[in-house]
KEKEBA-388071 format. One line per 8 residues: number of its first residue (from 1); their letters; for each residue z, y, x of N, C-alpha, C, CB. Coordinates in steps of 0.02 Angstrom, whole numbers, plus 50000, padded with zeros to 5 digits. Glycine has a CB too. Layout:
KEKEBA-388071
NUM	a	Z/Y/X/Z/Y/X/Z/Y/X/Z/Y/X ~ ... .
end
This chain:
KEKEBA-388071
1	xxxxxxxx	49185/49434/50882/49199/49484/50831/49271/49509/50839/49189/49454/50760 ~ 49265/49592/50842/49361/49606/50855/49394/49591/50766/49384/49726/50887 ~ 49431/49571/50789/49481/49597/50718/49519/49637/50725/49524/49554/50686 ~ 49561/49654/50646/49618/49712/50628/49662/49669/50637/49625/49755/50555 ~ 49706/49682/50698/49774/49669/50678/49818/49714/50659/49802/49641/50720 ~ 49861/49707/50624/49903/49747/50602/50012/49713/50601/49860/49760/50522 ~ 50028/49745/50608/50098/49704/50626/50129/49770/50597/50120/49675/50719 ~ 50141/49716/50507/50199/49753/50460/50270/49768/50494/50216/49704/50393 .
9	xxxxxxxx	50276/49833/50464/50337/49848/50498/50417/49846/50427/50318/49940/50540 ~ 50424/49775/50454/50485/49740/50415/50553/49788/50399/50512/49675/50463 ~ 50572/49827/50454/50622/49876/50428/50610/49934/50398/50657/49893/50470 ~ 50551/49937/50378/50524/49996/50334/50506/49985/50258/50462/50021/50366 ~ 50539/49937/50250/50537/49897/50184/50566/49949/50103/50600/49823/50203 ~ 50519/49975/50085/50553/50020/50020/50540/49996/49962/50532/50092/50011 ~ 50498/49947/49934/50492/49902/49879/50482/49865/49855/50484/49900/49857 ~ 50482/49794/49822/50440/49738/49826/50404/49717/49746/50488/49676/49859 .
17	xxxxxxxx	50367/49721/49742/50330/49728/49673/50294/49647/49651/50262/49795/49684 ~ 50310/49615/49600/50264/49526/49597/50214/49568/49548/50316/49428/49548 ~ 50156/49511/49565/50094/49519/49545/50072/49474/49523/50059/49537/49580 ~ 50009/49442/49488/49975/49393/49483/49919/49383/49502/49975/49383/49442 ~ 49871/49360/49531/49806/49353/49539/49764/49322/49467/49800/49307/49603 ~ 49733/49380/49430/49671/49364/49379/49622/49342/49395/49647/49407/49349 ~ 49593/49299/49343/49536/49272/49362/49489/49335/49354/49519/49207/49320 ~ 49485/49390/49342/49464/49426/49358/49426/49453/49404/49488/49435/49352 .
25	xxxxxxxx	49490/49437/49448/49519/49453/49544/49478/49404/49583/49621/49431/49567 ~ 49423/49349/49554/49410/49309/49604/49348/49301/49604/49441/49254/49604 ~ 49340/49316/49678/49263/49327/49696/49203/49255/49693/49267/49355/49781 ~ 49135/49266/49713/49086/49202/49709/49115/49172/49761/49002/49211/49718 ~ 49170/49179/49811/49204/49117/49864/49256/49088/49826/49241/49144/49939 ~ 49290/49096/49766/49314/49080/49725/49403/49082/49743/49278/49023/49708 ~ 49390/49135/49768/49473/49177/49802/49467/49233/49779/49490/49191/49891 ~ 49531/49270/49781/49542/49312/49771/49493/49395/49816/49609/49292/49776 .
33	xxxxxxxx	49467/49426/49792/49413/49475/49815/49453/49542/49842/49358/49495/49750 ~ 49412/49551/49894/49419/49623/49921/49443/49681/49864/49345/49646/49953 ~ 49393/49699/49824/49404/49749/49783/49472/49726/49757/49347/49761/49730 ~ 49499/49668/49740/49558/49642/49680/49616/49669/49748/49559/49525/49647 ~ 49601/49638/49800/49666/49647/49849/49671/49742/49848/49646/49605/49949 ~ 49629/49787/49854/49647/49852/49860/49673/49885/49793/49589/49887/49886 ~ 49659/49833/49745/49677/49857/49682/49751/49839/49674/49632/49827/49626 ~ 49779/49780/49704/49815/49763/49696/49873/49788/49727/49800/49723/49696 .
41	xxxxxxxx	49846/49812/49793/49886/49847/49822/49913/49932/49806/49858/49838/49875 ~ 49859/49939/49761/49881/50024/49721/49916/50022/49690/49843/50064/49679 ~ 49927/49956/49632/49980/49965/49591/50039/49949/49617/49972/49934/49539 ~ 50019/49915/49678/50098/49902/49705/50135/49966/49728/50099/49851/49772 ~ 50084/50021/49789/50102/50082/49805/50121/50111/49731/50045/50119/49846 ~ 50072/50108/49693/50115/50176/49631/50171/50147/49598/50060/50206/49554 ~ 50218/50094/49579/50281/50058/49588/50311/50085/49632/50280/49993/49602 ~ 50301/50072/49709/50342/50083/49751/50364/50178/49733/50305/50057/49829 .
49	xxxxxxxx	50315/50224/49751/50304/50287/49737/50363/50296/49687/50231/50302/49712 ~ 50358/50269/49609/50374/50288/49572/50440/50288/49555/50343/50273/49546 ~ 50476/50213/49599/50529/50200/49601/50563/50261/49650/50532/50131/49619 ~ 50533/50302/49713/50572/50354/49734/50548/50405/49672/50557/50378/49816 ~ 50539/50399/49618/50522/50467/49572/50474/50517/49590/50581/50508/49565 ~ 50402/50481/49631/50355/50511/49685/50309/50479/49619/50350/50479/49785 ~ 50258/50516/49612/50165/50500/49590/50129/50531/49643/50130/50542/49509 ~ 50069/50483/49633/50023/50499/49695/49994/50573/49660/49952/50430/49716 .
57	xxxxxxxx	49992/50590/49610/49961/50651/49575/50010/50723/49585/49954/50630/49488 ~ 50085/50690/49612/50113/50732/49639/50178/50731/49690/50121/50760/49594 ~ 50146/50739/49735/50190/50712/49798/50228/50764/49816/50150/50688/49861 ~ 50287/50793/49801/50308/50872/49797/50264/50917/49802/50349/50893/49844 ~ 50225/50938/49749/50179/50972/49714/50101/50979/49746/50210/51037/49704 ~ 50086/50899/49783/50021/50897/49818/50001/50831/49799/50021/50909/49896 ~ 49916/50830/49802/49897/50781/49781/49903/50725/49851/49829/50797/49746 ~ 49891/50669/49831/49882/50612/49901/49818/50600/49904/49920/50535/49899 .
65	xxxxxxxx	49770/50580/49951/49728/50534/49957/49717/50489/50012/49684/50559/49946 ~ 49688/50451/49991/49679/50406/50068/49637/50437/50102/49650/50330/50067 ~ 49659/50432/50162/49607/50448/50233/49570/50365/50248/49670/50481/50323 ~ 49616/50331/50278/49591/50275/50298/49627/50228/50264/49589/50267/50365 ~ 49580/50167/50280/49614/50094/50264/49601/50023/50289/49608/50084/50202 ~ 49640/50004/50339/49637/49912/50369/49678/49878/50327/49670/49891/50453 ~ 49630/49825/50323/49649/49759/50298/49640/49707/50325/49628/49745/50250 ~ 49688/49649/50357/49688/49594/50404/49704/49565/50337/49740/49588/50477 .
73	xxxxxxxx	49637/49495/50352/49666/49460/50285/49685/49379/50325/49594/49456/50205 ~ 49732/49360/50283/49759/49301/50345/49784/49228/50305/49840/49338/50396 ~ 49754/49234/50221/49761/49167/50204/49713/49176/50119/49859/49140/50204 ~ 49713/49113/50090/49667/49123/50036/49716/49150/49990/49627/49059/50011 ~ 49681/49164/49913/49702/49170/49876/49685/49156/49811/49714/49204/49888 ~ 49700/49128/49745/49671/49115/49708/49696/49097/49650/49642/49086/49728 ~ 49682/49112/49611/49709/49102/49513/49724/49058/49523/49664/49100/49440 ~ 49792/49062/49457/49830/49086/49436/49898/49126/49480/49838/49041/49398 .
81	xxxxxxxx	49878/49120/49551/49950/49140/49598/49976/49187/49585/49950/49152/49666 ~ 50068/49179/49587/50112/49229/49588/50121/49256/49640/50162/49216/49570 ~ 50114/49329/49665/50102/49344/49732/50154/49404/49736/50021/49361/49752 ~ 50192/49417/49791/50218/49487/49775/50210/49528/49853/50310/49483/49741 ~ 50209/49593/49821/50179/49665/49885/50250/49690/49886/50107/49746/49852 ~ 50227/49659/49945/50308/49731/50008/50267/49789/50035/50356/49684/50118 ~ 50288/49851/50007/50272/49905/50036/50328/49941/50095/50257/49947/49977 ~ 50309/49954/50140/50319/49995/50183/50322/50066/50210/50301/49977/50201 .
89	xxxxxxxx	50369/50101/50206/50340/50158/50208/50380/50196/50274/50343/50193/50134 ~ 50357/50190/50357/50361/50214/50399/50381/50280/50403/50321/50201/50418 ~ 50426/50313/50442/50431/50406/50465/50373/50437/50446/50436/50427/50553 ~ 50350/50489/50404/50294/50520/50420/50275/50546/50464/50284/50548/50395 ~ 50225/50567/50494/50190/50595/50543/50171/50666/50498/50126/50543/50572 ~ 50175/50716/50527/50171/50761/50528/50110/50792/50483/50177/50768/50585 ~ 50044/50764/50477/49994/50754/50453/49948/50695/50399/49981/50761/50498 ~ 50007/50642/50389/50017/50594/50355/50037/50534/50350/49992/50593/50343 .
97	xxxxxxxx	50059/50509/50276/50103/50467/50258/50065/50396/50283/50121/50476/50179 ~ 50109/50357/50300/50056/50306/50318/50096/50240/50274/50043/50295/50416 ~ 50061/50190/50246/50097/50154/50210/50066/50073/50212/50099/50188/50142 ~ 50123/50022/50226/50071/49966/50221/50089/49935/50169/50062/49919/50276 ~ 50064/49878/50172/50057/49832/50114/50054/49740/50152/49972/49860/50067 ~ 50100/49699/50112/50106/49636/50128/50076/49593/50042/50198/49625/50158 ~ 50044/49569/50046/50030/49520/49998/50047/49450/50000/49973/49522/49991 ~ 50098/49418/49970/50131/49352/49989/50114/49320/49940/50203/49347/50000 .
105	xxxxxxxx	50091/49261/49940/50102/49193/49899/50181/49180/49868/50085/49129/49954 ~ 50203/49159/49808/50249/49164/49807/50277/49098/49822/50260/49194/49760 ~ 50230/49046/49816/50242/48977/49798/50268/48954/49888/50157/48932/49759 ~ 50222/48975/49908/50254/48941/49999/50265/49020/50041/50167/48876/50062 ~ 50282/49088/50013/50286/49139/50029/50222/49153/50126/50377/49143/50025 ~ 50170/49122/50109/50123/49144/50136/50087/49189/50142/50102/49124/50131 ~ 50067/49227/50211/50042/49310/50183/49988/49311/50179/50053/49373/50222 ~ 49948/49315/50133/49878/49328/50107/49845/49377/50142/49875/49349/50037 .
113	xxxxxxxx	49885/49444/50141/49835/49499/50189/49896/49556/50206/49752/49543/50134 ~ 49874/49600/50256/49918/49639/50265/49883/49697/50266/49957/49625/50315 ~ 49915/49754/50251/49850/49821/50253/49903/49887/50268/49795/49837/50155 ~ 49870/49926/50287/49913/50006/50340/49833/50037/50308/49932/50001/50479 ~ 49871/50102/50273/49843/50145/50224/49865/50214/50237/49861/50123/50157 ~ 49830/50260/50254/49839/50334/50288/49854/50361/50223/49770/50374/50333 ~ 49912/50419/50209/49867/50450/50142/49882/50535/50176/49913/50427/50038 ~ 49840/50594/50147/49856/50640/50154/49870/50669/50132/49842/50656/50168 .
121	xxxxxxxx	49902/50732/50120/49934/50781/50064/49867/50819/50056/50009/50835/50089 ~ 49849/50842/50002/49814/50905/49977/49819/50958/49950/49788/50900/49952 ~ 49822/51010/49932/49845/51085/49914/49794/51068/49843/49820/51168/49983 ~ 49806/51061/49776/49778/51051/49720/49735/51130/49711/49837/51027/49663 ~ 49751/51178/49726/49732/51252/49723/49665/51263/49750/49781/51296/49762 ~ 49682/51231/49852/49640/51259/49886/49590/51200/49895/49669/51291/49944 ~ 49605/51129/49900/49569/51065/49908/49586/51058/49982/49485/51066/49887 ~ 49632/51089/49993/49626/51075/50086/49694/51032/50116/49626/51165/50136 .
129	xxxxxxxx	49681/50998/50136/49737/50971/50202/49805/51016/50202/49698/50983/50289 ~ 49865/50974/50168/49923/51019/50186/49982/50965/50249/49969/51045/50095 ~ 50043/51011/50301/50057/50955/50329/50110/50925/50280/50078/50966/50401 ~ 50146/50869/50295/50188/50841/50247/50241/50872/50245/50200/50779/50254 ~ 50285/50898/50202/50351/50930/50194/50380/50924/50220/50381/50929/50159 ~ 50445/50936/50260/50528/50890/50273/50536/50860/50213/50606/50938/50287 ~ 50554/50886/50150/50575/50872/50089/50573/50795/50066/50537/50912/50048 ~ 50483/50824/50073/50446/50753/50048/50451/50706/50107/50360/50762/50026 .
137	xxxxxxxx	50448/50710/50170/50476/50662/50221/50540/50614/50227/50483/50697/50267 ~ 50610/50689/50194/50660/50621/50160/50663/50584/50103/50716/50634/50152 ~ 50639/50624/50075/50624/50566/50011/50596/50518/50019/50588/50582/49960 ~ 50549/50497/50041/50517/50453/50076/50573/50389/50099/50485/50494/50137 ~ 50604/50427/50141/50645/50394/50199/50699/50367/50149/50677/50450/50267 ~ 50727/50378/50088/50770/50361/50063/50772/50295/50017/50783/50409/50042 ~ 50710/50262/50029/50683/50185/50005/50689/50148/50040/50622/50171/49990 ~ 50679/50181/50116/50662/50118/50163/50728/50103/50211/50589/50136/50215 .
end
């Protein structure tokens, strides 16, 4: 079976957000679940976002969405853990923001999962694909 590897990129470090794992969050393997980890990882992105004064609802006057999303998951997880998300947020590419995500244990700072998340700009008007700003490119750049 191939796997996702993914190799966080440490100097692109723009925020670090603690979390908790709900019992909520934990699946019939009695860890922490897929759906909880992508959830978990949104609120970490909209923190990070928000702290540059960015919403995903308006990214200098465009919406975001995800294109794609990998997730390498690389240890358990499970209620009550204090966990905290390092977001990353790489140079943009021309066509989109790409952003990862570290999920750590806080107790032995173990990484639970790591994830690289495409997002794209959208034109709210037309619904179509816009490329990413300069603007919004330094702003960006001014977290990490």
């Amino acid at each position: 079976m191939e796997r996702v590897r993914l190799e966080f990129p440490e100097a692109d470090i723009c925020h670090r957000h603690p979390l908790s794992v709900r019992i909520t969050d934990m699946n019939y393997g009695r860890h922490l679940g897929h759906d909880a980890v992508v959830s978990l990882m949104h609120e970490a992105r909209v923190q990070a976002l928000a702290s540059l004064g960015l919403s995903e609802g308006d990214m200098g006057g465009y919406l975001c969405v995800a294109a794609d999303l990998a997730v390498q998951y690389q240890a358990e997880s499970r209620w009550p853990d204090a966990l905290v998300v390092d977001t990353a947020i790489p140079v943009p590419s021309r066509k989109a923001i790409t952003v990862y995500h570290r999920l750590r244990r806080e107790s032995d700072v173990r990484t639970v999962a790591t994830a690289r998340l495409n997002l794209m700009l959208v034109d709210p008007d037309a619904g179509r694909p816009v490329p990413v700003p300069a603007a919004l490119a330094d702003r960006l750049m001014e977290g990490g």
